[in-house]
N, C-alpha and C positions, 0 to 999 in steps of 0.2 A: 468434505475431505478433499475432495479436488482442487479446491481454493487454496488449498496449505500444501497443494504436491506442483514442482514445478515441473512444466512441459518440457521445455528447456535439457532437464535431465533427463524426463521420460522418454523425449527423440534420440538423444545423445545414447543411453545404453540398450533402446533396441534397435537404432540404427546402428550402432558399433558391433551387438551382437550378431546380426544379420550379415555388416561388412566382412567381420571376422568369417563369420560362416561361409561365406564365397571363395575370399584368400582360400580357405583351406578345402571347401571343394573344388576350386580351381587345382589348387597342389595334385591333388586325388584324381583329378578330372571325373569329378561328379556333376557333368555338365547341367542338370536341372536347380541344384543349388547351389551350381557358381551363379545361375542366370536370378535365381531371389536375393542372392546376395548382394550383388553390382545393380541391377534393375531397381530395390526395395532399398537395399541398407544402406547406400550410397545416398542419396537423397534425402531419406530420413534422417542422415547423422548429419548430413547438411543442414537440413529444419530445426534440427535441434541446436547446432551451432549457432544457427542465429538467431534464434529463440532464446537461450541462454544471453548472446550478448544484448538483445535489448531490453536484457531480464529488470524489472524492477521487484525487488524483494518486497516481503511484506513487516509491515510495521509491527512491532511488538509490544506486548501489555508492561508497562513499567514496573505492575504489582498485580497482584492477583485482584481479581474481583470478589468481594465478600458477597456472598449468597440473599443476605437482604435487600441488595442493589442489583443483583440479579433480577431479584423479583418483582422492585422498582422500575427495571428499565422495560420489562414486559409489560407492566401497568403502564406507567408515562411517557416512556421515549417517543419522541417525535419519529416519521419518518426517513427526515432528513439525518436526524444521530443514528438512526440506526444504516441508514445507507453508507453514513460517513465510516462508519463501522467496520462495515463488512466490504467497503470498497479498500481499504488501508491496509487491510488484514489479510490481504489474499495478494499471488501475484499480479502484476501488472507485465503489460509486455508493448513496447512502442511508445511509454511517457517516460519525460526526464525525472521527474519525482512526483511522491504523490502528491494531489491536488495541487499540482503548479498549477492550473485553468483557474482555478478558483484563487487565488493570489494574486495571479496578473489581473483579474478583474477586478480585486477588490484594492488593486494597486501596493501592493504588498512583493513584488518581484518585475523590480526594475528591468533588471536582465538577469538570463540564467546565474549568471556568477554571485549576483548577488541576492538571489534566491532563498530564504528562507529555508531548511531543512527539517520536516517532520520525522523526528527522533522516535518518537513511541507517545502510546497512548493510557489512560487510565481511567476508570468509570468510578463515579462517588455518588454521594449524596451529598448535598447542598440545600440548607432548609429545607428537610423533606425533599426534596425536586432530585428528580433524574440529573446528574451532571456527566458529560462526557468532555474531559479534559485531552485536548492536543498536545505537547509539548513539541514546541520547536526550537533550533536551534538556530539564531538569527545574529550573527555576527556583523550583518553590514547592513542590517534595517532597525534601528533604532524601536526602546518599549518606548518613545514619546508617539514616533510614525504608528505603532498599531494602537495607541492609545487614541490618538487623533481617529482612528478607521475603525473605531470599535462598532460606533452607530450603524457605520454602514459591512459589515460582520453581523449584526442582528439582522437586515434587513437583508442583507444575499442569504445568509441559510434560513431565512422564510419566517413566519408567523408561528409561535409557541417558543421561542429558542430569545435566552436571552445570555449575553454574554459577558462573562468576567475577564480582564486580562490579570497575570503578574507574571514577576519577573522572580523568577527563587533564585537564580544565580545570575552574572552581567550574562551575555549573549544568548541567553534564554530567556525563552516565554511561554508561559502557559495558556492558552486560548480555552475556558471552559465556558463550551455550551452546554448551558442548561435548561431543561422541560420546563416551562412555565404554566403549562393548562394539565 
């Protein structure tokens, strides 16, 4: 649950509540909670402003997961699908997007600007096999450039993972890694 709740907001509204509460024991001169007020909520709604701004949101299921794939990805998935998973799907806080490290390594982001953008995700099945599909959105890196880096895509998300690319519309791409063992 905490993965799907952003800090961000949680510093913001009880550092604001707290600020609030000062202002107004201040007003009141209720000297003990002017002092939690300005001391605690002052700070806090600091933390949380800046936690909100290097907020990275979390990625989204493009379709629901059917229940048989469910049950496939607890039998097959690799470690790595499932870390890619559960690292997408939750806040982030201090990166430009998700898995931009893994991009620039696999030379898939030139520079920020032209950076690849992970839109949402979807789990299938593929030949029986666990498939967990990426979609990105890739305006200014061509599907020849990830087709050329597919090889090396199997071989940074590790041993059991084999990958498919397409392209369902121009400046999209699908990156499906799929369970092989």
């Amino acid at each position: 649950m905490l993965r799907q709740t952003s800090l961000g907001t949680i510093g913001l509204v009880i550092g604001g509540l707290l600020t609030i509460t000062g202002f107004v024991a201040y007003a009141t001169e209720n000297a003990t909670l002017n002092l939690v007020g300005f001391f605690y909520g002052i700070p806090i709604l600091l933390g949380g402003f800046a936690l909100k701004a290097s907020e990275l949101k979390p990625v989204t299921l493009s379709q629901p997961t059917p229940p048989d794939v469910l049950k496939l990805r607890e039998q097959t998935a690799t470690s790595t699908q499932n870390q890619i998973r559960q690292d997408i799907m939750r806040y982030r806080y201090g990166q430009d997007a998700h898995l931009d490290s893994s991009l620039e390594s696999l030379g898939l982001s030139p520079s920020n600007d032209e950076r690849p953008v992970l839109m949402s995700l979807h789990e299938m099945e593929v030949d029986g096999a666990y498939a967990l599909v990426l979609q990105f959105d890739s305006p200014l890196v061509s599907f020849e450039t990830w087709q050329q880096k597919r090889e090396k895509i199997e071989k940074f998300f590790g041993p059991g993972i084999r990958v498919e690319l397409t392209q369902p519309e121009e400046e999209q791409v699908d990156v499906a890694l799929i369970a092989t063992s």
